[in-house]
PDB file of N, CA, C and O in Angstrom:
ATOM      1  N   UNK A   1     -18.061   2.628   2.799  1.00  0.00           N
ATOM      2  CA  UNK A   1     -18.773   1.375   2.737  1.00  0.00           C
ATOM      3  C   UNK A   1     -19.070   0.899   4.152  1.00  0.00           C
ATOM      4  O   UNK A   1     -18.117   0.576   4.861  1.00  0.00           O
ATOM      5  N   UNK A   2     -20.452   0.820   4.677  1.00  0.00           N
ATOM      6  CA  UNK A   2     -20.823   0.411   6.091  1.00  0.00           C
ATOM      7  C   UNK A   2     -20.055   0.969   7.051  1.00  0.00           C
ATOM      8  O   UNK A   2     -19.833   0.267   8.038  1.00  0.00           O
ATOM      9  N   UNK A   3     -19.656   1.910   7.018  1.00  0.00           N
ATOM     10  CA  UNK A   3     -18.569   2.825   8.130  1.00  0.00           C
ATOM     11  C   UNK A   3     -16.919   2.623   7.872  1.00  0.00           C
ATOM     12  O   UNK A   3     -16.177   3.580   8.094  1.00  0.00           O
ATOM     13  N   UNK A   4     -16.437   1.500   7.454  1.00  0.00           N
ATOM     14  CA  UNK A   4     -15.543   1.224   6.849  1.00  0.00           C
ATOM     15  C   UNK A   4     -14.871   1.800   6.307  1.00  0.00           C
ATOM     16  O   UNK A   4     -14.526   1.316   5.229  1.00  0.00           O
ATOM     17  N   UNK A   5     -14.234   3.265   6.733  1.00  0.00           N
ATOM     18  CA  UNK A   5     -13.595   4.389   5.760  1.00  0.00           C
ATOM     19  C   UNK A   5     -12.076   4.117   5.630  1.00  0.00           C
ATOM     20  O   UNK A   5     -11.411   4.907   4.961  1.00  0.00           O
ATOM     21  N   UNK A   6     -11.362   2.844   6.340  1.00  0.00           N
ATOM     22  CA  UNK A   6     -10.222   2.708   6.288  1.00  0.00           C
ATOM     23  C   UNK A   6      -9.377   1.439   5.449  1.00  0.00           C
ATOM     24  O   UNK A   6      -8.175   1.235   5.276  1.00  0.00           O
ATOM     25  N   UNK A   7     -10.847   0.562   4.942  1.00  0.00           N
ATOM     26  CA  UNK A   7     -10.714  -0.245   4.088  1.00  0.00           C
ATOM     27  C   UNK A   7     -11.354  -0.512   2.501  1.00  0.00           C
ATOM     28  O   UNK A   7     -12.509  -0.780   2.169  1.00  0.00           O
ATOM     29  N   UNK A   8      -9.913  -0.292   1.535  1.00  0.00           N
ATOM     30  CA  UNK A   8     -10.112   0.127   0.415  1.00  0.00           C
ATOM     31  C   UNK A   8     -10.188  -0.935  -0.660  1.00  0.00           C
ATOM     32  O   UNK A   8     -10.051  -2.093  -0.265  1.00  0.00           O
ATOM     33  N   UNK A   9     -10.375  -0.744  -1.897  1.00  0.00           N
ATOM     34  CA  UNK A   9     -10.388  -1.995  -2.724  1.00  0.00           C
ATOM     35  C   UNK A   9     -10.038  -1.390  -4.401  1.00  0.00           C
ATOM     36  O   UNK A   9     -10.754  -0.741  -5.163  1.00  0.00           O
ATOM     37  N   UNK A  10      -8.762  -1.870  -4.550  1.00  0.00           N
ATOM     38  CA  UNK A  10      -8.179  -0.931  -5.921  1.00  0.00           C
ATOM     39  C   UNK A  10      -7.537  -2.478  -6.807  1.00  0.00           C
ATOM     40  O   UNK A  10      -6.555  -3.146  -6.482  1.00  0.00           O
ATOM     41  N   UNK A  11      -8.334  -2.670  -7.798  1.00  0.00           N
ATOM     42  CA  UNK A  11      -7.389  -3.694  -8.574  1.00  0.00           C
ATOM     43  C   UNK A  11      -6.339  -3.120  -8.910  1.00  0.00           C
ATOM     44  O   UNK A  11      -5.892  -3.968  -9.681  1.00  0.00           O
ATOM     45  N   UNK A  12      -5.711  -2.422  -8.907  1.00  0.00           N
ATOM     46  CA  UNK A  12      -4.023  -2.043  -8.774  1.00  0.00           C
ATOM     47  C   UNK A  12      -3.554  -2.027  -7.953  1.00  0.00           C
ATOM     48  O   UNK A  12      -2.390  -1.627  -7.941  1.00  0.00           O
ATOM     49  N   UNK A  13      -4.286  -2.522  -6.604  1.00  0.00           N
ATOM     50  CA  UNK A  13      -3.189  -2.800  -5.408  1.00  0.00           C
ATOM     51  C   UNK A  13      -3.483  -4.444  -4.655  1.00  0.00           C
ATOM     52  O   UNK A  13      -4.503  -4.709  -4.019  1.00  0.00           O
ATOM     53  N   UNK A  14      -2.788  -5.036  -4.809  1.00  0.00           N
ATOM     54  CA  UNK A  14      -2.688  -6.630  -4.054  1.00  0.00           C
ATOM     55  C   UNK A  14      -3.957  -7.113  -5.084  1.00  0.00           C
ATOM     56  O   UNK A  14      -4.620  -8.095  -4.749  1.00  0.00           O
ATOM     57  N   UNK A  15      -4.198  -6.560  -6.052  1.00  0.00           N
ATOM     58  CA  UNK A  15      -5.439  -7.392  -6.798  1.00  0.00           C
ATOM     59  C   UNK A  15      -7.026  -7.044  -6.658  1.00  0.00           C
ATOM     60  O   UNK A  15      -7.929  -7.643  -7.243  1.00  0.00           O
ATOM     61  N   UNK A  16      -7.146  -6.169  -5.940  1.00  0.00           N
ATOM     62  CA  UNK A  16      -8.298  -5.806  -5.517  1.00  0.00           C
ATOM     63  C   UNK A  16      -8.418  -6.141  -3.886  1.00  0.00           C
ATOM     64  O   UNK A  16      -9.417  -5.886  -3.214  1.00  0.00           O
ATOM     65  N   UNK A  17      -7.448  -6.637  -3.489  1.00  0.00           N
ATOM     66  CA  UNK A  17      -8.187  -7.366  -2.082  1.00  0.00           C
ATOM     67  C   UNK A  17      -8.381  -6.068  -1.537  1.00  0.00           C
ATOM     68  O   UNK A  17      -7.967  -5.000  -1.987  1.00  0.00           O
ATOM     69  N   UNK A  18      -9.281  -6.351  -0.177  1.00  0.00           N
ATOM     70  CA  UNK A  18      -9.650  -5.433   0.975  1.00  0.00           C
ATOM     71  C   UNK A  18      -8.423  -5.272   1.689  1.00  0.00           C
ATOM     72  O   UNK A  18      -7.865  -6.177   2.308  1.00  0.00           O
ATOM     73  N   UNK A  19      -7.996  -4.028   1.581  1.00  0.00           N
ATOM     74  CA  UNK A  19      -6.827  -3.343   1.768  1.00  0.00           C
ATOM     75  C   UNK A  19      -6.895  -2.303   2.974  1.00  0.00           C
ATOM     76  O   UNK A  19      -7.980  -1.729   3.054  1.00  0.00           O
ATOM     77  N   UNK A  20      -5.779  -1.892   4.089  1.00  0.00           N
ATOM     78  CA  UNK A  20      -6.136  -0.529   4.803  1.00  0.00           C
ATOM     79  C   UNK A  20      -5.664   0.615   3.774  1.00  0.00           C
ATOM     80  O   UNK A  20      -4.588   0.588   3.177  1.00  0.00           O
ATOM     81  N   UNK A  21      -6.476   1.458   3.678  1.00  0.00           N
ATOM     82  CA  UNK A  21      -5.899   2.708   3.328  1.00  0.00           C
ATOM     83  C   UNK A  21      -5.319   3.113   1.916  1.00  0.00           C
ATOM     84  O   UNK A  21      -4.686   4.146   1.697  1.00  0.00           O
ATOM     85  N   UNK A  22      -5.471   2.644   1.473  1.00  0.00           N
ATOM     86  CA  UNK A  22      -4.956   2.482   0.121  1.00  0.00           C
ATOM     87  C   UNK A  22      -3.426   1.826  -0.225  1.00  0.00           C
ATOM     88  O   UNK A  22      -2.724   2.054  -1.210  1.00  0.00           O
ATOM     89  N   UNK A  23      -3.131   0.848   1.037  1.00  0.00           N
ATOM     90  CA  UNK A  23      -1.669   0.633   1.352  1.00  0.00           C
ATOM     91  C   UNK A  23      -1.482  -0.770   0.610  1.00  0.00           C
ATOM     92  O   UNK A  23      -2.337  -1.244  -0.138  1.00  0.00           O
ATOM     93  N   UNK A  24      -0.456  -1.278   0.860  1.00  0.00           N
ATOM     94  CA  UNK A  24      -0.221  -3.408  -0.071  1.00  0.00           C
ATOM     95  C   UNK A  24       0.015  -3.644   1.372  1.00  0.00           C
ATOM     96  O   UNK A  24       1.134  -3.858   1.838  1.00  0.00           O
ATOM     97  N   UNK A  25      -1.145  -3.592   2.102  1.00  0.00           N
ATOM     98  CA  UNK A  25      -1.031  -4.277   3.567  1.00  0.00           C
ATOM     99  C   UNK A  25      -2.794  -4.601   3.875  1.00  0.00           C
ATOM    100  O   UNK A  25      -3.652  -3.886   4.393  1.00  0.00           O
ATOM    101  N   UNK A  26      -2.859  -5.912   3.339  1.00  0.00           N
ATOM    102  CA  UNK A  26      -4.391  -6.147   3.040  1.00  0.00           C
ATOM    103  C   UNK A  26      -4.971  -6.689   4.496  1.00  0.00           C
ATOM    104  O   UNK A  26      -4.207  -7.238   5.290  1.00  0.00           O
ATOM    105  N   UNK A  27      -6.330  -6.502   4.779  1.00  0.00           N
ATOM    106  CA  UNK A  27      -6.944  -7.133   5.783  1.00  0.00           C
ATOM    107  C   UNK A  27      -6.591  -8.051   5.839  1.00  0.00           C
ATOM    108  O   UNK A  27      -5.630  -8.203   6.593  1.00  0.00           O
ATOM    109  N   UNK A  28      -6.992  -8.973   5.270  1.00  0.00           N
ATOM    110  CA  UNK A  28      -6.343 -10.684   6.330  1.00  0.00           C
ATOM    111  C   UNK A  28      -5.433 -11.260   6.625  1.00  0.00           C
ATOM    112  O   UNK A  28      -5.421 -12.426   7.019  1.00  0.00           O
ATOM    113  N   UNK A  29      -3.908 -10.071   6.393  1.00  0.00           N
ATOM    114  CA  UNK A  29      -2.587 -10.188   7.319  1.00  0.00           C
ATOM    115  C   UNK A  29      -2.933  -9.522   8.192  1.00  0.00           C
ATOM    116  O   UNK A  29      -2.640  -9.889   9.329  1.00  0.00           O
ATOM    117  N   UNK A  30      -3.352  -8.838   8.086  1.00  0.00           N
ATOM    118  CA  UNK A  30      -3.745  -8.268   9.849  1.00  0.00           C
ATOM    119  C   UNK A  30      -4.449  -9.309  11.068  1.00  0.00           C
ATOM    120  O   UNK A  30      -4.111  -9.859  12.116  1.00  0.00           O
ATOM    121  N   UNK A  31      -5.630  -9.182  10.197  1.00  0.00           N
ATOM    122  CA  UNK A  31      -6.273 -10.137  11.147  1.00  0.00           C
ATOM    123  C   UNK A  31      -6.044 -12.096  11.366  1.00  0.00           C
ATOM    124  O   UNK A  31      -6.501 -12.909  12.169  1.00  0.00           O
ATOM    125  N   UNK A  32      -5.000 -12.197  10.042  1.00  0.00           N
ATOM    126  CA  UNK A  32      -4.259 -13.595  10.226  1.00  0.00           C
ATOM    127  C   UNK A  32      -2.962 -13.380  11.162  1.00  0.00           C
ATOM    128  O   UNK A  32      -2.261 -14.367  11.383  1.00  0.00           O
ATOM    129  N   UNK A  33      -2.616 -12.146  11.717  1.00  0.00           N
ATOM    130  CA  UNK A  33      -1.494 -11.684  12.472  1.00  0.00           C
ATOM    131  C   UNK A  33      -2.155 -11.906  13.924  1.00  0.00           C
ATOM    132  O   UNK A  33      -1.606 -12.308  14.950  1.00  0.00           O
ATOM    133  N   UNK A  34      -3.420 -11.548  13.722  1.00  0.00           N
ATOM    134  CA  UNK A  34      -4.124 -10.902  15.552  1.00  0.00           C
ATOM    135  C   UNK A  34      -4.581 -12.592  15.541  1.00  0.00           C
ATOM    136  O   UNK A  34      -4.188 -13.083  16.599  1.00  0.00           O
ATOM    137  N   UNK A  35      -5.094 -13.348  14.911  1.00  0.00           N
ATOM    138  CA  UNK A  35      -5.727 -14.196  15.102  1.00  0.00           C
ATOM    139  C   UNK A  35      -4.404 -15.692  15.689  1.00  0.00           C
ATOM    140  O   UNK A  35      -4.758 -16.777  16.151  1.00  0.00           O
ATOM    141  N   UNK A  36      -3.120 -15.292  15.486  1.00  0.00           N
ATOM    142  CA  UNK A  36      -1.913 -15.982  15.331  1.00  0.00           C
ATOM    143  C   UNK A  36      -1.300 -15.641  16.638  1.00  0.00           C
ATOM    144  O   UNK A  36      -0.205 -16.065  17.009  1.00  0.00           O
ATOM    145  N   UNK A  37      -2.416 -14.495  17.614  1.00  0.00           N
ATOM    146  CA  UNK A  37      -1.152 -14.283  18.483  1.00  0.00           C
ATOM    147  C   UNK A  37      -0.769 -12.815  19.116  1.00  0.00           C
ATOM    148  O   UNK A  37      -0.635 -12.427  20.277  1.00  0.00           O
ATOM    149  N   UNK A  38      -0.619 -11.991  17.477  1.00  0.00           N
ATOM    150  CA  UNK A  38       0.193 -10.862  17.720  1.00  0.00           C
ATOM    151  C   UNK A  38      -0.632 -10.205  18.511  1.00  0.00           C
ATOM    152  O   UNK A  38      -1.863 -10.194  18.494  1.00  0.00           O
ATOM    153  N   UNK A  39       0.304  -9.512  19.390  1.00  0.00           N
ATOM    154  CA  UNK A  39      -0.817  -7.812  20.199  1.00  0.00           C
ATOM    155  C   UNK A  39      -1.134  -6.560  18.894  1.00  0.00           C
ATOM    156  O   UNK A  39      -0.538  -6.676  17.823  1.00  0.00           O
ATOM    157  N   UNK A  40      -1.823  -5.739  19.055  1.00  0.00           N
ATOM    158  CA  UNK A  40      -1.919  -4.927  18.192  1.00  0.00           C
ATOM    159  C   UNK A  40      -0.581  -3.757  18.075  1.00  0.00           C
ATOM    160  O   UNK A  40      -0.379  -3.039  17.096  1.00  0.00           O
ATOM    161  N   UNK A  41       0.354  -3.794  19.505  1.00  0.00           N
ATOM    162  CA  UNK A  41       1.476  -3.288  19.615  1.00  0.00           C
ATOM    163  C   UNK A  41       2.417  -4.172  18.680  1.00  0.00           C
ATOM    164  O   UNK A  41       3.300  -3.578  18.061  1.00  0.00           O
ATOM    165  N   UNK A  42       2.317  -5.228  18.570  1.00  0.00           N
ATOM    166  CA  UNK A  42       3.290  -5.909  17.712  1.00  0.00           C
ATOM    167  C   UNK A  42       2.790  -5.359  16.067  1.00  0.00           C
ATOM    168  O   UNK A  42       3.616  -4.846  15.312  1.00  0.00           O
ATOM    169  N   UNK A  43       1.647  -5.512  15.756  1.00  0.00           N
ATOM    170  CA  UNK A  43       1.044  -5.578  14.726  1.00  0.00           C
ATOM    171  C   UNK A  43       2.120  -4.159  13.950  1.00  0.00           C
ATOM    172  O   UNK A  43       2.745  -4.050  12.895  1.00  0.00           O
ATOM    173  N   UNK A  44       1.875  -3.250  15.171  1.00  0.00           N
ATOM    174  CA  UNK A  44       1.881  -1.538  15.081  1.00  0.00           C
ATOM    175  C   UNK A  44       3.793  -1.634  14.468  1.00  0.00           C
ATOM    176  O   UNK A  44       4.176  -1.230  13.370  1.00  0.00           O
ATOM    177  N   UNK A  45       4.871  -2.407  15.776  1.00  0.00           N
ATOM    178  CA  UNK A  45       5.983  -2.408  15.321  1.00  0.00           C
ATOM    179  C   UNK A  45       6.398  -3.126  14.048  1.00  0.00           C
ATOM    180  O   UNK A  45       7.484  -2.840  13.544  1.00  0.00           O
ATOM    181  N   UNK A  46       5.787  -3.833  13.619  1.00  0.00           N
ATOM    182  CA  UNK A  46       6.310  -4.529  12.331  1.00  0.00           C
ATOM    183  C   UNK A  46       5.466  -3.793  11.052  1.00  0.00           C
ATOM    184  O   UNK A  46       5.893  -3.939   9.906  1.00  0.00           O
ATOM    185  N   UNK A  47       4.549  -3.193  11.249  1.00  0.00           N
ATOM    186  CA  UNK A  47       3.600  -2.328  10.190  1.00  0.00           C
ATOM    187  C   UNK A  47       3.818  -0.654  10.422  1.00  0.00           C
ATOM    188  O   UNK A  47       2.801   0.032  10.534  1.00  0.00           O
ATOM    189  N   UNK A  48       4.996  -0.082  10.485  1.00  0.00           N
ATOM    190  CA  UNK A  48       4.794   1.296  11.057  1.00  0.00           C
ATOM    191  C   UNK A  48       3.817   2.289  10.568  1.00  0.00           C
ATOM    192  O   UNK A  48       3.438   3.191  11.315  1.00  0.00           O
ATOM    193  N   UNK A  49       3.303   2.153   9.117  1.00  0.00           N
ATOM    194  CA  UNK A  49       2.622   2.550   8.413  1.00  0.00           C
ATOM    195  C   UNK A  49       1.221   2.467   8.845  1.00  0.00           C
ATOM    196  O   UNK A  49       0.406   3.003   8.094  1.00  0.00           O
ATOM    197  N   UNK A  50       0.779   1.895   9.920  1.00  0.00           N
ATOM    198  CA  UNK A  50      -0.427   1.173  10.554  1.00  0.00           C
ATOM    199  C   UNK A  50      -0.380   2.144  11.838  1.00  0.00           C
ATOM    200  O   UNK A  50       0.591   2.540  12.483  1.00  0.00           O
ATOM    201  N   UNK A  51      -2.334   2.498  12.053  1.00  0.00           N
ATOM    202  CA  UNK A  51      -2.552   2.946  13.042  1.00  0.00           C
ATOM    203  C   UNK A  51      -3.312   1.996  13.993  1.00  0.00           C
ATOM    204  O   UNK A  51      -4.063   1.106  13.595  1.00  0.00           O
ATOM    205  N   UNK A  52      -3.131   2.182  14.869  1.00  0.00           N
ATOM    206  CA  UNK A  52      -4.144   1.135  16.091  1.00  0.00           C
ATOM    207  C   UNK A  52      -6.140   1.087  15.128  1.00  0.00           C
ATOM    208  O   UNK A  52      -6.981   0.195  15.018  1.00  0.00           O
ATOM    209  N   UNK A  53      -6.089   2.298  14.742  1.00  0.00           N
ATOM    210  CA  UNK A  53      -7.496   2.427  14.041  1.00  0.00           C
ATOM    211  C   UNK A  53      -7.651   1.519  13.017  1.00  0.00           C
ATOM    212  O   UNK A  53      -8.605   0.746  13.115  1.00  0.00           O
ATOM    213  N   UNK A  54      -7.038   1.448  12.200  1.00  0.00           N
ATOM    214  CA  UNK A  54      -6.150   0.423  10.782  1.00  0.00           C
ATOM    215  C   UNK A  54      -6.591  -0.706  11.555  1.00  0.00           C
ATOM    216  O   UNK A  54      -7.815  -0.796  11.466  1.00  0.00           O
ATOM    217  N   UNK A  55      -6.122  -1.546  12.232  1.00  0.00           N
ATOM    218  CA  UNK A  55      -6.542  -2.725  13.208  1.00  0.00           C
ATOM    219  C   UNK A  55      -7.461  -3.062  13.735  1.00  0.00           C
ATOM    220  O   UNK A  55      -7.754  -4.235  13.965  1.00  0.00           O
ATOM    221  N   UNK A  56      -8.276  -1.810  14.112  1.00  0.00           N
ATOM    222  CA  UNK A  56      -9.720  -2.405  14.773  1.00  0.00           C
ATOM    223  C   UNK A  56     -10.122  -2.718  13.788  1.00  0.00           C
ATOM    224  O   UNK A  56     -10.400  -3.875  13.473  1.00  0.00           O
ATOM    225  N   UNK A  57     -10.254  -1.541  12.968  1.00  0.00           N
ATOM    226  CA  UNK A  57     -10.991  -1.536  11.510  1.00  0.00           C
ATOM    227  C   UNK A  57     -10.994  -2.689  10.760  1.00  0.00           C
ATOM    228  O   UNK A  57     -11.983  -3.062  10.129  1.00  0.00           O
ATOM    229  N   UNK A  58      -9.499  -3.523  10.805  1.00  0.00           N
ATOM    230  CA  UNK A  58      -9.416  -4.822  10.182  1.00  0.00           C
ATOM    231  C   UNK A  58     -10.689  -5.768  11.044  1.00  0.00           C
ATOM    232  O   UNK A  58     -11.774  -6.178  10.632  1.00  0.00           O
ATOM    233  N   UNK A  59     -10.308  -5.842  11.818  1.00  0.00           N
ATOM    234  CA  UNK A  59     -10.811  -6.875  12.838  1.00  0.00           C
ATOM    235  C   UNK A  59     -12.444  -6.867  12.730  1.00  0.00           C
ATOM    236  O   UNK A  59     -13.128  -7.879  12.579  1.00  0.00           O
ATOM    237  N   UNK A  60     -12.901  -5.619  12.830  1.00  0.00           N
ATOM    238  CA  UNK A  60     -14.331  -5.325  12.568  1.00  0.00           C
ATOM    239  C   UNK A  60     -14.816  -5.697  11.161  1.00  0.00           C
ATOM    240  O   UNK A  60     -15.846  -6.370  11.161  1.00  0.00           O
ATOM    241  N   UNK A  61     -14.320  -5.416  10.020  1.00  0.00           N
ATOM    242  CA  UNK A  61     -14.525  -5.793   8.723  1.00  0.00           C
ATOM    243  C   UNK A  61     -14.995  -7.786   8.479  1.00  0.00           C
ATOM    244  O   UNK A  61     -15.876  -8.461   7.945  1.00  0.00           O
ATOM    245  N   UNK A  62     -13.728  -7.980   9.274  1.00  0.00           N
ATOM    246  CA  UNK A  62     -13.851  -9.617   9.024  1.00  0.00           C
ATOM    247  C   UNK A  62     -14.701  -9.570   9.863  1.00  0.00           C
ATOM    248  O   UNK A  62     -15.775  -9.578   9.261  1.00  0.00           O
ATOM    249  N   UNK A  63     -14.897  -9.516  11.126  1.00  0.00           N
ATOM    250  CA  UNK A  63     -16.434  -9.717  11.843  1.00  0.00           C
ATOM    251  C   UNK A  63     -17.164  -9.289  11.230  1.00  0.00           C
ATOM    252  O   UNK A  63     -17.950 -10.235  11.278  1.00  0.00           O
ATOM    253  N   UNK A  64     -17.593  -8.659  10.678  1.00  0.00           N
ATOM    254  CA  UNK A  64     -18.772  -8.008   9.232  1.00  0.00           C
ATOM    255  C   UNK A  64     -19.190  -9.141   8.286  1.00  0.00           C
ATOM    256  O   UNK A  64     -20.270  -9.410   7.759  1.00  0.00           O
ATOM    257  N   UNK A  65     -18.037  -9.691   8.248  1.00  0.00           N
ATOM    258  CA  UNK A  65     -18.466 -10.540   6.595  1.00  0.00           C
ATOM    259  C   UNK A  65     -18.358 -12.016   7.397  1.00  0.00           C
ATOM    260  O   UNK A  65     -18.223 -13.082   6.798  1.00  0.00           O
ATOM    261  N   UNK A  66     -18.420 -11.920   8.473  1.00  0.00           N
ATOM    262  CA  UNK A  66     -18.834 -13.425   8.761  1.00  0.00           C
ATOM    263  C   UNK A  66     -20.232 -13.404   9.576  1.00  0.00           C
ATOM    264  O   UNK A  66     -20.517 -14.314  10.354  1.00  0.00           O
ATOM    265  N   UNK A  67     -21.129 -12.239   9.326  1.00  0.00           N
ATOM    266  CA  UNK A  67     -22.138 -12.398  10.307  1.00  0.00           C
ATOM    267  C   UNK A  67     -23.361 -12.858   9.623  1.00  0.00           C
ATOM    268  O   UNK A  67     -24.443 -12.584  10.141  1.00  0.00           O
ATOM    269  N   UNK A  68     -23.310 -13.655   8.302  1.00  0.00           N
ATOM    270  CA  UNK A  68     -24.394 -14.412   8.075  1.00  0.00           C
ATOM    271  C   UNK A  68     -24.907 -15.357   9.154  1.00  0.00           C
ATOM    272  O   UNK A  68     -24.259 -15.598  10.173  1.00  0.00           O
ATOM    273  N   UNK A  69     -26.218 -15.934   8.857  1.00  0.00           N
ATOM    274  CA  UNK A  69     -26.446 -17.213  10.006  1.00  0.00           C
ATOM    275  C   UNK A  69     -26.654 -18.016   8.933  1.00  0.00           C
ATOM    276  O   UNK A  69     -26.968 -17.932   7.746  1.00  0.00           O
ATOM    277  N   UNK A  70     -26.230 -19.233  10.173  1.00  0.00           N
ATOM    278  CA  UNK A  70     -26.230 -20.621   9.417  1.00  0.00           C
ATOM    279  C   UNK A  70     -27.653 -21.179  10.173  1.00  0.00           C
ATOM    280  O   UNK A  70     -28.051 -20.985  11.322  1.00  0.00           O
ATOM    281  N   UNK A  71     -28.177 -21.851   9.196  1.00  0.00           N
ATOM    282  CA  UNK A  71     -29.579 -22.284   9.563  1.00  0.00           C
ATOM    283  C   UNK A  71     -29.257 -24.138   9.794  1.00  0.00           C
ATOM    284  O   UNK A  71     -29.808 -24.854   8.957  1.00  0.00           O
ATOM    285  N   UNK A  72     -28.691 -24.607  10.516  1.00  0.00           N
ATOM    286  CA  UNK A  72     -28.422 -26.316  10.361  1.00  0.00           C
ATOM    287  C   UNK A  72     -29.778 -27.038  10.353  1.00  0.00           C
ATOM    288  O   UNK A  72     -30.729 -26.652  11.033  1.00  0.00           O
ATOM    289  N   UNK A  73     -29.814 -28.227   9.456  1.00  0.00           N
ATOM    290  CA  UNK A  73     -31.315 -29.056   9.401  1.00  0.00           C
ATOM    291  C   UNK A  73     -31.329 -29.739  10.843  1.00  0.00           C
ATOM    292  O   UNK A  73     -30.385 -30.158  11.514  1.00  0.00           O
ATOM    293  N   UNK A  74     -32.624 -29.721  11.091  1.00  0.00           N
ATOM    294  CA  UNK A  74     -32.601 -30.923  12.450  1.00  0.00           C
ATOM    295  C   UNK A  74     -32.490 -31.936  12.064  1.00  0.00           C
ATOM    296  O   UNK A  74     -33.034 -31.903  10.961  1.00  0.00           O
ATOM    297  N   UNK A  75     -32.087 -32.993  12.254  1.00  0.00           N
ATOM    298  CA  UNK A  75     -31.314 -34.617  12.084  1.00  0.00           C
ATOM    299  C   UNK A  75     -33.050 -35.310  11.899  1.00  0.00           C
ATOM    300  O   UNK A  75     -34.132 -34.958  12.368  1.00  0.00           O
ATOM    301  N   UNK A  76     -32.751 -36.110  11.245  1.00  0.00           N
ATOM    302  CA  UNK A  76     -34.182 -36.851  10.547  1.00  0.00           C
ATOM    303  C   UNK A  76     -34.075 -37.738  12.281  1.00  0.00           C
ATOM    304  O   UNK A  76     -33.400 -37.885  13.300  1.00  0.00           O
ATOM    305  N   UNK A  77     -35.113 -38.045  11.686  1.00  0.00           N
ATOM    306  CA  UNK A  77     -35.891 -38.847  13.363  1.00  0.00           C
ATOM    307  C   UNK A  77     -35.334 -40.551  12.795  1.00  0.00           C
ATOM    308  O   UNK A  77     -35.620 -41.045  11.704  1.00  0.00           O
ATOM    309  N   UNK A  78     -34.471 -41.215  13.912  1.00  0.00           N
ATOM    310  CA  UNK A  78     -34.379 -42.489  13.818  1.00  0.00           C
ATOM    311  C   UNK A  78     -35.236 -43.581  14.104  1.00  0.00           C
ATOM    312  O   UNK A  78     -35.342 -43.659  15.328  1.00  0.00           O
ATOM    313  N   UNK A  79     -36.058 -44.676  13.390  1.00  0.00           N
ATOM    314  CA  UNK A  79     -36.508 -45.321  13.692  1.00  0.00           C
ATOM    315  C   UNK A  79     -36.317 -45.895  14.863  1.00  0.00           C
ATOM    316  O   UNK A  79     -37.031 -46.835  15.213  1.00  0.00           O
TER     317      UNK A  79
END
């Protein structure tokens, strides 16, 4: 899916969420981990099951799905 070969989606695992690898270690603990702080070395010691690739891959995914644009109205004209 869009290059994405490391993030999976199985309603028998965590519910369907976007998952690495077919693992119960879903994208947005990862990237609620990196976004909180952690180094990707931390990420790596508390997830041994996790490759540095696993991580970009997270990180890139959520940058993926937030790259809609927002179109804001221009503010009405004040008398």
């Amino acid at each position: 899916m869009f290059g994405f070969d490391r993030i999976t989606f199985d309603l028998r695992i965590m519910g369907g969420q976007a998952c690495i690898r077919g693992m119960r270690i879903p994208v947005s603990l990862i990237v609620n981990l990196v976004a909180h702080g952690k180094q990707v070395a931390e990420v790596l010691e508390e997830y041994p099951d996790l490759e540095t690739e696993d991580v970009r891959q997270a990180l890139e995914y959520a940058a993926w799905l937030t790259r809609d644009q927002v179109y804001a109205r221009r503010p009405e004209s004040v008398p």
